[in-house]
Structures are given as C-alpha cells and as structure tokens.
C-alpha positions in Angstrom: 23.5 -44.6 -3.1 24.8 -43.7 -6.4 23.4 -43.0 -9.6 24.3 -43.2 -13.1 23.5 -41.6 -15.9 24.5 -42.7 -19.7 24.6 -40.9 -22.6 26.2 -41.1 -26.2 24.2 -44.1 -27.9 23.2 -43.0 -31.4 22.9 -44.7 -35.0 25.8 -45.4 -36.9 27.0 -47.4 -40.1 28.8 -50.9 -39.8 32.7 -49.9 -39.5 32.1 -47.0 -37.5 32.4 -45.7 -33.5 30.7 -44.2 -31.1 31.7 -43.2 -27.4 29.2 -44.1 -24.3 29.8 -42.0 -21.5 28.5 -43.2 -18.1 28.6 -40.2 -15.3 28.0 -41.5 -11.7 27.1 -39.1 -8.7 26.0 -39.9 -5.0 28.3 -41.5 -3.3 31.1 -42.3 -5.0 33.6 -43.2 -2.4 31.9 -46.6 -2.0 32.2 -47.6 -5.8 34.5 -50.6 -6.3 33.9 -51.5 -10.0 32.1 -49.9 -12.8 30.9 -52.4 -15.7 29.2 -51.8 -19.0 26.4 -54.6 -20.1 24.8 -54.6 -23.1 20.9 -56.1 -24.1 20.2 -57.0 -27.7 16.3 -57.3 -28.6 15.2 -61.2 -27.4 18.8 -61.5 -25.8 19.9 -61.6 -21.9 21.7 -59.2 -20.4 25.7 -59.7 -21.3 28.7 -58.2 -19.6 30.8 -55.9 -21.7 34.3 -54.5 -19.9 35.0 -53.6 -16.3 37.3 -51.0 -14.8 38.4 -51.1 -11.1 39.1 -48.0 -8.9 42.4 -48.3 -9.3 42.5 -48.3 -13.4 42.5 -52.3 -14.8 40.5 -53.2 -17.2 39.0 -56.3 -18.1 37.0 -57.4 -21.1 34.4 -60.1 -22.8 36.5 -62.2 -25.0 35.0 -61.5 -27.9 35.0 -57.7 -28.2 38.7 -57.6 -26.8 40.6 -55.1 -29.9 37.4 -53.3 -30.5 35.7 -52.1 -27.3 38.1 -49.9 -24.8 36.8 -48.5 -21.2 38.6 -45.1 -19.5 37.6 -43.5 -16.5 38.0 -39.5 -15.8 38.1 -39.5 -11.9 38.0 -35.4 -12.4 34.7 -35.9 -13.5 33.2 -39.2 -12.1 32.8 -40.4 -15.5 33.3 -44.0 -17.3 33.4 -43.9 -20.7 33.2 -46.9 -23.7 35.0 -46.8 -26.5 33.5 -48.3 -29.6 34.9 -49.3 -33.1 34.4 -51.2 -35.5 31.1 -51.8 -35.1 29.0 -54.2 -36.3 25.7 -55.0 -36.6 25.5 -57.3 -34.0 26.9 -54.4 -31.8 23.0 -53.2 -31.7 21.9 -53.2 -28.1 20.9 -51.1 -25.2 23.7 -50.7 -23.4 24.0 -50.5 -19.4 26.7 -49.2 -17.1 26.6 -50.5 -13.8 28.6 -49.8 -10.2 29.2 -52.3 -7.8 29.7 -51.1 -3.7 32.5 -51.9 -2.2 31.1 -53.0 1.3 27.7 -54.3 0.4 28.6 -55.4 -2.8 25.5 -53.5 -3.7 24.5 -53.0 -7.9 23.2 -49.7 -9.3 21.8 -49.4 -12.8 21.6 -46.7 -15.0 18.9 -46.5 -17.4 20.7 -47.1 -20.6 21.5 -45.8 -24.4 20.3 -47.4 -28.0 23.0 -48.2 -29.7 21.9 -49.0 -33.0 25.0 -50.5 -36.0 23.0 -50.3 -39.7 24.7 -52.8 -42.0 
C-alpha cells in the first residue's frame, strides 16, 4: 500500500504561485506514476500532470507553460509547481499513485487551493 500525503495549498492573489508538495510512503517500490488531479466546487475530478518513475512529464493542455511537476526521489516527494494563477485555478487538488503490477490507485486526501481575483 502506499500513502500520500499533500500539503502546500493556501490562498493567493490572481498572478501569483504556490508549490503543492505530495510525499508518499509505504511501499514505494511498486509506484509506476504519480498524477496530480484537481476538483473545482460543482466540477469532476480533472487530471493535472503526470511524472513516471523514470522522470517524464506530461501535462493537460491547457495548463501546459504554467503548471510544472518535479520529483525528489531522496525524499519520496512529488511536488506541483504553480504560476500564474488564476481564478479558475481554485480547486482541491489531489495527488495520486498508480501500482505498477496491479495497476492499483491511491489517493491522498487533498489541499485548498484557493486564486482571489
């Protein structure tokens, strides 16, 4: 099993950053992917970026230039980097690991992220 814990959400103005920090433990040999979701109020769930094991990225379309994720293997942390944010930015935002055998999901509970315009 692994678990994951995220931190770093916060209130901020329109224009500015923030850094989400998602840090896993259990076990962590298994993790293929890592993924950060976001839920806006009234919205579904939508995917954010995704970072493989070995490093590569990958991100939704629309928040490619603004959004970067990093990894720190040394301390089983994914992080999100966030900039110029915008109001529509507000969400609960998720990380997520996906198991490399089973294929298996694992939530963390999520972090506010709240962009006043």
């Amino acid at each position: 099993q692994v678990q994951l814990v995220e931190s770093g959400g916060g209130l901020v103005q329109a224009g500015g950053s923030l850094r989400l920090s998602c840090a896993a433990s259990g076990s962590l040999f298994s993790i293929l992917h890592m993924r950060w979701y976001r839920q806006a109020p009234g919205k579904q769930r939508e995917w954010v970026a995704l970072i493989t094991t070995g490093g590569s990225t990958n991100y939704a379309d629309s928040l490619k230039g603004r959004f970067t994720i990093s990894g720190d293997n040394a301390k089983n942390t994914v992080y999100l980097q966030m900039d110029s944010l915008k109001p529509e930015d507000t969400a609960v935002y998720y990380c997520n690991a996906e198991l490399s055998l089973s294929h298996s999901l694992y939530w963390g509970q999520g972090t506010q992220v709240t962009v006043s315009s």
